[in-house]
N, C-alpha and C positions, 0 to 999 in steps of 0.2 A: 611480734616480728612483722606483722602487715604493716603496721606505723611506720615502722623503720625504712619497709620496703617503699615506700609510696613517701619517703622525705626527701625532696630534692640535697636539702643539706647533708643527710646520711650520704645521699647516692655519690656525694658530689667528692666527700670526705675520703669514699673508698674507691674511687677513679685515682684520686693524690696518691692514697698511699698504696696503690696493686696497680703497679704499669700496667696496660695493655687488657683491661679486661673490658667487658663487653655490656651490655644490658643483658637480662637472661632472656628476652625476646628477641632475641637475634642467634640462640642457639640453634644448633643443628637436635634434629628430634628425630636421626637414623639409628639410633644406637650407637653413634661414635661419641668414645669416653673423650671425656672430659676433665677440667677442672671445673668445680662449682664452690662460688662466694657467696654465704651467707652471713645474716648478723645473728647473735646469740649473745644476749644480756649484752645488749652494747659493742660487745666485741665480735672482729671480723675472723669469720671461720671458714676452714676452707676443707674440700673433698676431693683429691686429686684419683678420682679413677669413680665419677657422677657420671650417669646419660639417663635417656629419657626413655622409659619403657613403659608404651602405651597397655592397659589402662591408667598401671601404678601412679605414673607421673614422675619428677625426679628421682631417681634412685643411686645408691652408691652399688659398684659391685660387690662391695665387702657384706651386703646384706641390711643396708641403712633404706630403708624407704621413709617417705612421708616428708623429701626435704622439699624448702623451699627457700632455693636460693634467690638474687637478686641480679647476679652477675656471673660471666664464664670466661673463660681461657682455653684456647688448643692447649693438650697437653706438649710438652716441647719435646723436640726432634732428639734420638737419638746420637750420643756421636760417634762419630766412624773410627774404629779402632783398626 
């Protein structure tokens, strides 16, 4: 997964294909959930409800630690019913 992280090409591939995502250095590290992209065997994988809980480090709230995504997303806005 490092490789992957650290490949312009990977990086560049999954900017095309995920509008709007971010670098994962540009997250917010308050505890506000997120979405987090990573890669796994190639393929792009995603945690819609990740934040960052110091010591841990990325975390899913469903009880996933030890991620290490590459890139993120605000979760989106509710709609108004």
């Amino acid at each position: 997964m490092t490789e992957e992280k650290n490949d312009p090409a990977v990086t560049r591939a999954l900017e095309r294909r995920v509008g709007g995502c971010e670098p994962i250095e540009t997250a917010p590290k308050d505890g506000t959930p997120i979405i987090l992209l990573y890669f796994d065997a190639g393929r792009i994988c995603w945690v819609r409800d990740g934040k960052f809980v110091p010591p841990i480090g990325w975390y899913s709230i469903n009880g996933t630690g030890g991620l290490h995504p590459t890139h993120w997303m605000p979760l989106p806005k509710l709609p108004n019913v």
